[in-house]
C-alpha positions in Angstrom: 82.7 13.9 94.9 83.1 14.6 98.5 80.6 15.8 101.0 81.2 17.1 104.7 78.6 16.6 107.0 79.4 18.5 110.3 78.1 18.2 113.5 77.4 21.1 115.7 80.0 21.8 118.5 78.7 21.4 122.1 76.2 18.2 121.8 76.7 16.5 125.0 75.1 13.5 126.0 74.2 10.6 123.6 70.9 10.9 123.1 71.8 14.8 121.7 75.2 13.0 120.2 72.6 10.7 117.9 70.4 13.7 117.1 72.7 15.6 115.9 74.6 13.3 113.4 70.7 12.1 112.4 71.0 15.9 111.0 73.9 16.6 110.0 73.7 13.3 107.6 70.3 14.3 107.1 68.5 11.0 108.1 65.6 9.9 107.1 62.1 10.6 109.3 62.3 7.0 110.2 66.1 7.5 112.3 65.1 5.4 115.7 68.0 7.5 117.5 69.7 4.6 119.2 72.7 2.8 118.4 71.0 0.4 115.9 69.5 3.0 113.9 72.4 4.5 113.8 74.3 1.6 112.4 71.7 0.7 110.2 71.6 4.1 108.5 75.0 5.0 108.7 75.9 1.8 106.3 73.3 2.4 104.0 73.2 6.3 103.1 71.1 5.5 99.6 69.2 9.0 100.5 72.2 10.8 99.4 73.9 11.3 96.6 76.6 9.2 95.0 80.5 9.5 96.5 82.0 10.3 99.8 80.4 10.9 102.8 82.5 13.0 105.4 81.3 13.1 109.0 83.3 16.0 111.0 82.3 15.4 114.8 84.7 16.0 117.9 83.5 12.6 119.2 83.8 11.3 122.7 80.6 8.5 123.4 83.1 5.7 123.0 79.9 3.5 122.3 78.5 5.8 119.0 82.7 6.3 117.6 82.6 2.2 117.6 79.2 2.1 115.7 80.5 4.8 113.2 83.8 3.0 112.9 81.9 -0.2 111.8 79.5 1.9 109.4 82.8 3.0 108.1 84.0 0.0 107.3 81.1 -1.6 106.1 80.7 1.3 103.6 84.0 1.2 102.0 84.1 0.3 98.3 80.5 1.1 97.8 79.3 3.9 95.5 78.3 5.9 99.3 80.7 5.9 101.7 81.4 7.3 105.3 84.7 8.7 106.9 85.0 10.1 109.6 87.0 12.9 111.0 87.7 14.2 114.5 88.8 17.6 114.4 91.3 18.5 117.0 
């Protein structure tokens, strides 16, 4: 099963950039909102349910695309995994 996760157009700045994808992949209370955190939960996702995890964000923090890159690779082949997509 697939699941899209979108985050809401207009979030400038990366402390509102982390926010945001903490909520549209609802994370859990403990999300540190930094690029660890991010990592960290974006390769785990064991909150949600089993398949395909779509992330839909318009990007451009050059640092939070390469942590969601790497959470997209580390996730491949497991039972929750991420994708992104950039809309354009």
């Amino acid at each position: 099963m697939t699941f899209r996760h979108v985050v809401a157009d207009g979030v400038h700045g990366r402390r509102a950039v982390l926010e945001a994808i903490g909520e549209a992949l609802d994370f859990p209370d403990y999300y540190g909102r930094n690029l660890d955190a991010l990592y960290d939960l974006a390769s785990d996702l064991s909150w949600l349910p089993v398949g395909e995890h779509v992330l839909v964000w318009s990007g451009g923090d050059p640092g939070v695309e390469r942590v969601l890159a790497d959470a997209v690779v580390r996730t491949a082949g497991r039972a929750r995994f991420l994708t992104v997509e950039y809309p354009d």
